[in-house]
MARBA-3410 file (N, C-alpha, C, O; in Angstrom, 1 decimal):
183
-25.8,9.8,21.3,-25.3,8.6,20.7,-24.6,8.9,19.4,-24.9,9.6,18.4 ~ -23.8,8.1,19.6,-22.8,8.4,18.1,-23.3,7.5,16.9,-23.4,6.4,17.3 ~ -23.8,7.7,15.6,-23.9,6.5,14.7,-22.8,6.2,14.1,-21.8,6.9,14.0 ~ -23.1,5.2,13.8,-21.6,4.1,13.3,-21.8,4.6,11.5,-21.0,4.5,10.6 ~ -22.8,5.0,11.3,-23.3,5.4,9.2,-23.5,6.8,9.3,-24.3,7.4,10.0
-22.5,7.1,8.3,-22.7,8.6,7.9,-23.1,9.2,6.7,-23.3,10.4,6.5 ~ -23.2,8.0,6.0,-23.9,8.5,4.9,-23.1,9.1,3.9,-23.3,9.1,2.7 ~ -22.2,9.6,4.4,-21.3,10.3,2.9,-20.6,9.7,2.3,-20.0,10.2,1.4 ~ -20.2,7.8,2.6,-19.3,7.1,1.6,-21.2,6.6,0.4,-21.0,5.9,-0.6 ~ -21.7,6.7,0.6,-22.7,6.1,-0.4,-23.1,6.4,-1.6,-24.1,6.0,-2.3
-22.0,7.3,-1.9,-21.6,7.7,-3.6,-20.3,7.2,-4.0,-19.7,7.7,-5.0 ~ -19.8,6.2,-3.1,-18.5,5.6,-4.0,-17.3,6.2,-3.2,-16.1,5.9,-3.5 ~ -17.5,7.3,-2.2,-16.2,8.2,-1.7,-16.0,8.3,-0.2,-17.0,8.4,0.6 ~ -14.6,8.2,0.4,-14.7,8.5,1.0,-13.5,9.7,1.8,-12.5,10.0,1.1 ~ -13.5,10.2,2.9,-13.0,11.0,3.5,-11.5,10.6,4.0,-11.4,9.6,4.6
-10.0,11.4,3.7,-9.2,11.1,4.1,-8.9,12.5,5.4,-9.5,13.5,5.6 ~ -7.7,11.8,6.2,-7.5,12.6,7.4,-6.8,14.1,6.4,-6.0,14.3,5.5 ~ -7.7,15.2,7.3,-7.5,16.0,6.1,-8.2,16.8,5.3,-7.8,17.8,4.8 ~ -9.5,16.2,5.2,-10.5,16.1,4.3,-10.6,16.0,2.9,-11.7,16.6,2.5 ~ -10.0,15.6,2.2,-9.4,15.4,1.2,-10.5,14.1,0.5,-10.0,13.0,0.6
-11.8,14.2,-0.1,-12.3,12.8,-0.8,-12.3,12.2,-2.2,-12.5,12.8,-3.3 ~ -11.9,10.9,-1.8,-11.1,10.1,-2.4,-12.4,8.7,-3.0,-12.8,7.9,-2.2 ~ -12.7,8.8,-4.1,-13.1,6.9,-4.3,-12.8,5.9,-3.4,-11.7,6.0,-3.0 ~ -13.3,5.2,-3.0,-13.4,4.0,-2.0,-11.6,3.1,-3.1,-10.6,2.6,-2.6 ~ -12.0,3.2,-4.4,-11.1,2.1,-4.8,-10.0,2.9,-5.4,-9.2,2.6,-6.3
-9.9,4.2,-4.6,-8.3,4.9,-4.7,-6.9,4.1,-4.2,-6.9,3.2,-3.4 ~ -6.1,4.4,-4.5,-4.7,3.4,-4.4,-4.5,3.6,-2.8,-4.0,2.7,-2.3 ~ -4.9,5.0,-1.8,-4.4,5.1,-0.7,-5.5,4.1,0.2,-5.2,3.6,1.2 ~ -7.0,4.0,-0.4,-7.4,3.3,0.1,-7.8,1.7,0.1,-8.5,1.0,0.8 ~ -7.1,1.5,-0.9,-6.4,0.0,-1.1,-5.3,-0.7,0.1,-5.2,-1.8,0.7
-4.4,0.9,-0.1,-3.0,0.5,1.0,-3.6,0.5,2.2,-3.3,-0.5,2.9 ~ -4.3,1.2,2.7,-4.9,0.9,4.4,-5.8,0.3,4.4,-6.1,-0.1,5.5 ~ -6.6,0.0,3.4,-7.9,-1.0,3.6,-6.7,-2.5,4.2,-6.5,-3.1,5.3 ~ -6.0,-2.7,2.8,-5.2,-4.0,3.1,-4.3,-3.7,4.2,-3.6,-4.8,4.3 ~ -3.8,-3.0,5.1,-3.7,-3.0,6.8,-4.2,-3.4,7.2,-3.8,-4.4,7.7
-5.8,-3.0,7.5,-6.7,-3.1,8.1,-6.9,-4.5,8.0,-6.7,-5.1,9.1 ~ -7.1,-5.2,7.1,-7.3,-6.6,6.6,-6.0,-7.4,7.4,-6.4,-7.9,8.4 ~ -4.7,-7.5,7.1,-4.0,-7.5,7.6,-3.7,-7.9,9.3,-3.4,-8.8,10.1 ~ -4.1,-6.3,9.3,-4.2,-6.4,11.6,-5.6,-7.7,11.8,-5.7,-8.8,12.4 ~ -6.2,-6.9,11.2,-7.0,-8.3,11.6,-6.8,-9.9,11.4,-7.4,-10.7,12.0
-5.7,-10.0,10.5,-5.3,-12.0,10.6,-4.5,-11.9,11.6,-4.3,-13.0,12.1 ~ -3.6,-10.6,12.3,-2.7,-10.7,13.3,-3.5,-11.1,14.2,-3.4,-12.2,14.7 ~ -4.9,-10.1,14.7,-5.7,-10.3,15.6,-6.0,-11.8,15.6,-6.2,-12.3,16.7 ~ -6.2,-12.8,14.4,-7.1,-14.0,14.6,-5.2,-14.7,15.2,-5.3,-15.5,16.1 ~ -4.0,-14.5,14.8,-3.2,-15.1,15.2,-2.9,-14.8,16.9,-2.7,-15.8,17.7
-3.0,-13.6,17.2,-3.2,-13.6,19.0,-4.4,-14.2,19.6,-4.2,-14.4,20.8 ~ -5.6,-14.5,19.0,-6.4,-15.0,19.3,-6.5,-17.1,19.7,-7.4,-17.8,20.2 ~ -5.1,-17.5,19.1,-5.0,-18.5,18.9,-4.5,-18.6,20.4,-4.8,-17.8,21.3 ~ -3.7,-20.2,20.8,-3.3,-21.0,21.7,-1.6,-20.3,21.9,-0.9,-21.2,21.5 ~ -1.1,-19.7,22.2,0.1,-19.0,21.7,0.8,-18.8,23.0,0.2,-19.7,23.6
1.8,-18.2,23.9,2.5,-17.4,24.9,1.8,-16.7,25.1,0.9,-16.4,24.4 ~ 2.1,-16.0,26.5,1.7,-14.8,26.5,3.0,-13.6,26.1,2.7,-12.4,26.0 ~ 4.2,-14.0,25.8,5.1,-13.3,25.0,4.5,-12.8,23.9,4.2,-11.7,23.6 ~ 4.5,-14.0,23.2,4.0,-13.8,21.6,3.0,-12.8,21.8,3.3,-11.7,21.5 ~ 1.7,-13.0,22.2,0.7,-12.3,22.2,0.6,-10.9,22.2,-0.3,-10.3,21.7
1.8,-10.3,23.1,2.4,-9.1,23.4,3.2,-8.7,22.5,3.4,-7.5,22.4 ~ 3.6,-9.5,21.9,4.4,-8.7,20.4,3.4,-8.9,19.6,3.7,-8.2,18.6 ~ 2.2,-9.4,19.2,1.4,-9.3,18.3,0.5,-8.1,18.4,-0.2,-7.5,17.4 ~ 0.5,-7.7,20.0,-0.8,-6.7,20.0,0.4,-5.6,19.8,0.0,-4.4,19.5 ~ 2.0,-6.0,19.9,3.0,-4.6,19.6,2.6,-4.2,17.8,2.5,-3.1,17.3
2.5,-5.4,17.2,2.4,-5.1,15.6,1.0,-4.7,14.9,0.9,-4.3,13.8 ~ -0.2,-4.9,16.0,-1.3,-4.6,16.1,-1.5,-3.0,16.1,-2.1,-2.3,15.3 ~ -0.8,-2.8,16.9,-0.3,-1.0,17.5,0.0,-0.2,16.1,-0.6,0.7,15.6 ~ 1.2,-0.9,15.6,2.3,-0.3,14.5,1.3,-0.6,13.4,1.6,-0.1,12.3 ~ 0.3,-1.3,13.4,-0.7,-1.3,11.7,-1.5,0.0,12.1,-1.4,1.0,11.4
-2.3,-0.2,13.2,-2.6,1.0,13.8,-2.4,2.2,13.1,-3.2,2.9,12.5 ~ -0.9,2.4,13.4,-0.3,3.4,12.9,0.1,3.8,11.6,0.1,4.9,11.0 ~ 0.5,2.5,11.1,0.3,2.4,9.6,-0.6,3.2,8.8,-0.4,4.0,7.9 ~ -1.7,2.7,9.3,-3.2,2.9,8.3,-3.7,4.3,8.6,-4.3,4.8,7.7 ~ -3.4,5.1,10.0,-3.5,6.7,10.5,-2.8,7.1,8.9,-3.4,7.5,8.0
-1.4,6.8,9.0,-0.6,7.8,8.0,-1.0,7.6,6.8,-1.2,8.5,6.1 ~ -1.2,6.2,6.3,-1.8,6.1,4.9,-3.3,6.6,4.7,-3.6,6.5,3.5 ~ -4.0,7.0,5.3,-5.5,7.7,5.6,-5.2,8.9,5.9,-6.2,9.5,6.4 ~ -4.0,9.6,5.6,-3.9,11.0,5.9,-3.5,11.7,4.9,-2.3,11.5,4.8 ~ -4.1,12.5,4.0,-3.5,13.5,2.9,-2.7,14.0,2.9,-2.8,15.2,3.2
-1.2,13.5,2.5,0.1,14.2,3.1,0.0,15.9,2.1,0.9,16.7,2.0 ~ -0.9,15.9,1.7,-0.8,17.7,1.0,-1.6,18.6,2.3,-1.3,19.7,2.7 ~ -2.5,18.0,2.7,-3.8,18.7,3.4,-4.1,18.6,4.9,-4.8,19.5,5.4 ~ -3.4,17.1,6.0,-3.7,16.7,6.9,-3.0,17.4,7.6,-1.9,17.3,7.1 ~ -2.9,18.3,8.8,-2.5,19.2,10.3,-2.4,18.4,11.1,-1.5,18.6,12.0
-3.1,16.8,11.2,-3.4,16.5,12.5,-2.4,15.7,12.8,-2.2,14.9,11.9 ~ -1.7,15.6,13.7,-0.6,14.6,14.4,-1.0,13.1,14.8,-1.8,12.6,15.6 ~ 0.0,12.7,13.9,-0.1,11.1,14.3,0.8,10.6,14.7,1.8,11.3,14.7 ~ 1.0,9.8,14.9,1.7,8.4,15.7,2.5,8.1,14.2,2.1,8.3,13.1 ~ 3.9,7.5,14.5,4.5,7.2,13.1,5.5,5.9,13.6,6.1,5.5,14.6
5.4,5.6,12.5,6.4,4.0,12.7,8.1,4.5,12.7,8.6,4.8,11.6 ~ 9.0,4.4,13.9,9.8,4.3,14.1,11.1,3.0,14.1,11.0,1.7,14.1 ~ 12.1,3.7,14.1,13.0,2.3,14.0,13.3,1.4,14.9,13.7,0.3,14.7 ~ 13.0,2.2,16.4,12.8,0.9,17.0,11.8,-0.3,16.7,12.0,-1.5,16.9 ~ 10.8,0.3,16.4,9.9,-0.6,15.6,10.3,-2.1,14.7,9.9,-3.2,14.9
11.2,-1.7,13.9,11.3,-2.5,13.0,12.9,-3.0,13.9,13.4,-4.0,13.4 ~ 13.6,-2.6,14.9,14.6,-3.4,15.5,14.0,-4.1,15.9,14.3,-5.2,15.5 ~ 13.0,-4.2,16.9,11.6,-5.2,17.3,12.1,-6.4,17.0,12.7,-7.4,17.5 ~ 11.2,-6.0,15.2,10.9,-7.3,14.7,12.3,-8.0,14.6,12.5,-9.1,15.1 ~ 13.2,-7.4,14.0,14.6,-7.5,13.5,14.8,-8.8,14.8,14.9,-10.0,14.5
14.9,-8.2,16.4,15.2,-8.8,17.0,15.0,-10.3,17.2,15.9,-11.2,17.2 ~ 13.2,-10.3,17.2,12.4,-11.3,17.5,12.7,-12.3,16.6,12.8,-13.5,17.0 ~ 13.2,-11.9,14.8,13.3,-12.7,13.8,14.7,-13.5,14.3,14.9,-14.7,14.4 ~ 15.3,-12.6,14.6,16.9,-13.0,15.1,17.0,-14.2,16.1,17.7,-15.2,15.8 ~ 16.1,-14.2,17.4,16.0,-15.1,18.3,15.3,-16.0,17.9,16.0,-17.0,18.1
14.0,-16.5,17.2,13.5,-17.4,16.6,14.4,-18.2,15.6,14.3,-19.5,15.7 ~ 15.5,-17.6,14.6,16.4,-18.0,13.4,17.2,-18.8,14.4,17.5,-20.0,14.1 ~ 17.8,-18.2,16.0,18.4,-19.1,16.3,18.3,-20.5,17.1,19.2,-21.3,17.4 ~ 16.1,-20.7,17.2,16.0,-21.9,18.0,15.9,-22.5,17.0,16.5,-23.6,17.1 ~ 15.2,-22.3,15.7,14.9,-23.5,14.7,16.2,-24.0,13.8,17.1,-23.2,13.6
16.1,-25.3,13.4,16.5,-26.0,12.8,17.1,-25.1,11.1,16.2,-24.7,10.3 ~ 18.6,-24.9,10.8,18.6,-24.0,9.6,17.7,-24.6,8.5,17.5,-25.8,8.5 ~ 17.2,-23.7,7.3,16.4,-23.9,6.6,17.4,-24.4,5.4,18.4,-23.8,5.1 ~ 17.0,-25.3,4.8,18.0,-25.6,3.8,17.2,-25.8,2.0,17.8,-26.4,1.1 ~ 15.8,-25.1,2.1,15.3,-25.0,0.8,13.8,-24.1,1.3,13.7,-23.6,2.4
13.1,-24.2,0.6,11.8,-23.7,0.6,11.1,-24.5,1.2,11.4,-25.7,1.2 ~ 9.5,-23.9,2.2,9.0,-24.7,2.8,7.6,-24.7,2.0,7.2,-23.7,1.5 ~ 6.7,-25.8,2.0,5.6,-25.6,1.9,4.5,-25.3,3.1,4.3,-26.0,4.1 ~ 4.0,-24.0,2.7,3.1,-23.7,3.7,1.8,-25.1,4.2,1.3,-26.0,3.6 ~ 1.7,-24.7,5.4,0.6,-25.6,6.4,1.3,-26.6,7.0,2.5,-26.4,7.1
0.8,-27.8,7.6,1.0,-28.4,8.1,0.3,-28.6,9.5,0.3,-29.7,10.0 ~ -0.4,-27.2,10.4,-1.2,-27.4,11.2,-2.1,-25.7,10.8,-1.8,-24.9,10.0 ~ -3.2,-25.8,11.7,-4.1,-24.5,11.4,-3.7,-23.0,11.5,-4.1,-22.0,10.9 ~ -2.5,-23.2,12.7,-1.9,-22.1,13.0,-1.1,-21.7,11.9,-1.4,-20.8,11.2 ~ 0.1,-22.8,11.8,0.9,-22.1,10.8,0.5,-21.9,9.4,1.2,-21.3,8.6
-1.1,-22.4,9.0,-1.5,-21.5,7.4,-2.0,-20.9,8.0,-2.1,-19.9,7.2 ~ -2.5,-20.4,9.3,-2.9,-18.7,9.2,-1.6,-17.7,9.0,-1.6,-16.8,8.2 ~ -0.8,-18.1,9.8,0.9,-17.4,10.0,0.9,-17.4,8.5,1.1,-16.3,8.0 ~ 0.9,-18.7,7.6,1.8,-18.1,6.4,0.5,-17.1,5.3,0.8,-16.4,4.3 ~ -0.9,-17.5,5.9,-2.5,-16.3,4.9,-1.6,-15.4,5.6,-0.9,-14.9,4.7
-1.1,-14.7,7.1,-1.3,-13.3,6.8,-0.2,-13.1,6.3,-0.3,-12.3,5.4 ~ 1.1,-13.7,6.4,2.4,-13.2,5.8,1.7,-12.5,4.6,1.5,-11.3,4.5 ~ 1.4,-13.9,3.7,0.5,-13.3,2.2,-0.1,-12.1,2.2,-0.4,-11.6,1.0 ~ -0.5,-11.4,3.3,-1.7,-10.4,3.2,-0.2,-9.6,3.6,-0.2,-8.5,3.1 ~ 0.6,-9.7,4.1,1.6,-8.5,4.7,2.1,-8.0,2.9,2.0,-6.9,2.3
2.6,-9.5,2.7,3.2,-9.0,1.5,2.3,-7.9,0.0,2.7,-7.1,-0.8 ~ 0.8,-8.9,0.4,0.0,-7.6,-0.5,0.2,-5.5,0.0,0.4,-4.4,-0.6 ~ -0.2,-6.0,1.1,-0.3,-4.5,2.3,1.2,-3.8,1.2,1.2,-2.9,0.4 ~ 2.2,-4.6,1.6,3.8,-3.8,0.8,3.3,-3.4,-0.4,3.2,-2.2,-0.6 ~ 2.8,-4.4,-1.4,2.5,-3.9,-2.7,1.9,-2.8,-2.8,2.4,-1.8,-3.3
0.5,-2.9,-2.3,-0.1,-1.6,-2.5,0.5,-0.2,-2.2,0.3,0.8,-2.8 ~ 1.2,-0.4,-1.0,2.2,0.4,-0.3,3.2,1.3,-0.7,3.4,2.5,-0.4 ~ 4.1,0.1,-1.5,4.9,0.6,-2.8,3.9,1.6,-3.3,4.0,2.8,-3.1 ~ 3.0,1.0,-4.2,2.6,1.2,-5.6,2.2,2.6,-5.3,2.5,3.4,-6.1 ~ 1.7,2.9,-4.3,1.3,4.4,-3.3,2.1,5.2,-3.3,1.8,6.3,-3.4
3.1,4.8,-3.0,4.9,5.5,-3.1,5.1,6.1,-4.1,5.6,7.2,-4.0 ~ 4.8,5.4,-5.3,5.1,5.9,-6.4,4.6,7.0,-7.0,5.2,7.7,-7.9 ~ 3.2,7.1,-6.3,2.3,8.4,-6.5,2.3,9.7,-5.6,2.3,10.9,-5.9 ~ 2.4,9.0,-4.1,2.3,10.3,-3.2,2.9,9.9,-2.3,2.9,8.8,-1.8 ~ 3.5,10.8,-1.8,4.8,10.4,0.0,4.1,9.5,1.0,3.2,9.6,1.8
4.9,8.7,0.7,4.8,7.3,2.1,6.0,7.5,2.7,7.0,7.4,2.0 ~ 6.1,7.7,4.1,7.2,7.9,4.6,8.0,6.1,4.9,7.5,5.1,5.4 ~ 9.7,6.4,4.3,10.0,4.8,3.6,10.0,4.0,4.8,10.1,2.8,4.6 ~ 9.9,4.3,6.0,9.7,3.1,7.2,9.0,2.1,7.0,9.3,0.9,7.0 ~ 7.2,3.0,6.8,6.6,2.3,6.6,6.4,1.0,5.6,5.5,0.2,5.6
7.6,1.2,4.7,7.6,-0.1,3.4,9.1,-0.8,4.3,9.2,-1.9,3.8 ~ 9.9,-0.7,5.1,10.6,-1.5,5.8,10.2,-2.4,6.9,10.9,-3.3,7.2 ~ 9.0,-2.0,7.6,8.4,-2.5,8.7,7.7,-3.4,7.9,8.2,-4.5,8.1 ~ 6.9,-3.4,7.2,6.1,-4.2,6.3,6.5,-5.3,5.9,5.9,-6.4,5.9 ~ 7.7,-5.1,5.4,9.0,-6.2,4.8,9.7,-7.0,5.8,10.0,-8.1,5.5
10.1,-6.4,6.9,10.3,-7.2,8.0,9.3,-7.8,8.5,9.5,-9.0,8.7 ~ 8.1,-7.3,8.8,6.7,-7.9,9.4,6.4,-9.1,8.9,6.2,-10.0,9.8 ~ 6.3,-9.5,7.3,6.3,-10.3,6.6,7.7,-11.5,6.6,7.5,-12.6,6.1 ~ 8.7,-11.2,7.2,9.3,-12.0,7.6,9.4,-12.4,9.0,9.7,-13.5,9.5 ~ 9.1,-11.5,9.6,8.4,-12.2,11.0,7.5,-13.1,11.4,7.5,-13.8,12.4
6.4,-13.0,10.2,5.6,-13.7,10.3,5.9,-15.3,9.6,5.4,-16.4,9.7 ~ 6.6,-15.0,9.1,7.0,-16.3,8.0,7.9,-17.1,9.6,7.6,-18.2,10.1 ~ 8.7,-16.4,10.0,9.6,-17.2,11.2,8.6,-17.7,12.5,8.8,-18.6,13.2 ~ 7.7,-16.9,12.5,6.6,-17.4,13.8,6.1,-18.5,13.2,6.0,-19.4,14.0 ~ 5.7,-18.7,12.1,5.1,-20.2,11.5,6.1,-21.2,11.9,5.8,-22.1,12.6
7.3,-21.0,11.4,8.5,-22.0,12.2,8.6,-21.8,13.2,8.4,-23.0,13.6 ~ 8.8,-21.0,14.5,8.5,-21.3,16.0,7.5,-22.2,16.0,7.8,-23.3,16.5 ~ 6.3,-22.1,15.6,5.6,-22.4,15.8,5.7,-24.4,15.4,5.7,-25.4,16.2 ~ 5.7,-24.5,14.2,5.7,-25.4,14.3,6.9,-26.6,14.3,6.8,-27.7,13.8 ~ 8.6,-26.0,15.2,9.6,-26.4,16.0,8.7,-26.5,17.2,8.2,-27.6,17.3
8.5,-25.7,17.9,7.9,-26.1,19.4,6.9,-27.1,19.5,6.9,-27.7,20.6 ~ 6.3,-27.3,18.8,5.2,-28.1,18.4,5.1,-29.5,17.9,4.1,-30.2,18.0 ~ 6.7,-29.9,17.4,7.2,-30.9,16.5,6.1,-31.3,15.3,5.7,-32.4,14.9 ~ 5.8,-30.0,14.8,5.4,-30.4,13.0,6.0,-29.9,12.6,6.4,-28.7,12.5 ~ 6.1,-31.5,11.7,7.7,-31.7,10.2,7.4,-30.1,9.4,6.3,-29.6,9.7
7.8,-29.5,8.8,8.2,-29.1,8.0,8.4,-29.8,6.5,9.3,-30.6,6.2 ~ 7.4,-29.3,5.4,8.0,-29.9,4.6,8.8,-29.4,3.2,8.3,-28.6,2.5 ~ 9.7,-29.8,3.1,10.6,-29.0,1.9,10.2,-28.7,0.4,10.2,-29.8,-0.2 ~ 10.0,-28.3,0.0,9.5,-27.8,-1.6,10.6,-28.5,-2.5,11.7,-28.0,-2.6 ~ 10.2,-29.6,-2.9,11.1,-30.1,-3.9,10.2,-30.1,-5.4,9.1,-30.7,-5.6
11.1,-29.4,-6.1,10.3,-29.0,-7.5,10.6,-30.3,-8.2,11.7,-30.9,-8.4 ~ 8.7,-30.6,-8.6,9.5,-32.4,-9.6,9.8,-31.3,-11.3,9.3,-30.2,-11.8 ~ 10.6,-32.2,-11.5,11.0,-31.4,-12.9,10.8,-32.6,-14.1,11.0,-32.4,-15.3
END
């Protein structure tokens, strides 16, 4: 039997692909923790009332964090082992999906305020968490090689997700409501 505790993160550290150990609150394990975090609000969004289309492109983006969080968990000085990598069909994907959604809804003609039903504040929490995942992402970039797809997918992702809250709530007939700043 395999145990799930290994005992060697319980001084604050842990193992990158590679072997390479790192503090738990290192910047690489910030950027894949917040994937991880991430795939999981996707997961609670395929988990919802949805298509079975949708659901299939969610477990596609499920896949691609997947992959995400391999490469950011990998010591790009030290890691041999072959991984799976985010390509451009990837992000034509989303590009697509954003494309066909832009053309059933209603054009947007200002800012929207998130909610309006349960689904669409989870759609627009994980957007929020997409857009942290990029930050840290970036900020990773800055220090050690992130290959740049990965910060393009992320940025599209996060607009995908922003346009699934509007499918979602066009098919649905909930209003939308417009952000009018009182001044």
């Amino acid at each position: 039997m395999i145990k799930i505790y290994t005992k060697t993160g319980d001084k604050g550290t842990t193992g990158l692909i590679g072997g390479t150990r790192v503090a738990k609150h290192h910047l690489r394990i910030e950027a894949y923790g917040t994937i991880d975090e991430l795939n999981s609000w996707v997961g609670l969004l395929r988990d919802q009332k949805i298509s079975a289309s949708d659901k299939k492109i969610l477990v596609s983006i499920q896949d691609r964090l997947f992959t995400i969080g391999s490469a950011l968990a990998s010591d790009p000085e030290k890691s041999k082992m072959k991984i799976p990598e985010i390509k451009d069909p990837d992000v034509t994907l989303l590009e697509k999906e954003i494309d066909k959604i832009n053309n059933a809804v209603p054009e947007m003609r200002s800012f929207i305020l998130p909610g309006g039903h349960p689904f669409v504040s989870y759609c627009h929490i994980t957007r929020c968490i997409c857009r942290r995942a990029e930050r840290r992402v970036t900020a990773l970039s800055d220090k050690s090689f992130v290959n740049p797809i990965i910060i393009i997918y992320l940025n599209r992702l996060s607009d995908y997700l922003f346009m699934f809250s509007r499918k979602f709530s066009h098919s649905h007939n909930i209003p939308e409501i417009p952000w009018t700043p009182i001044m």
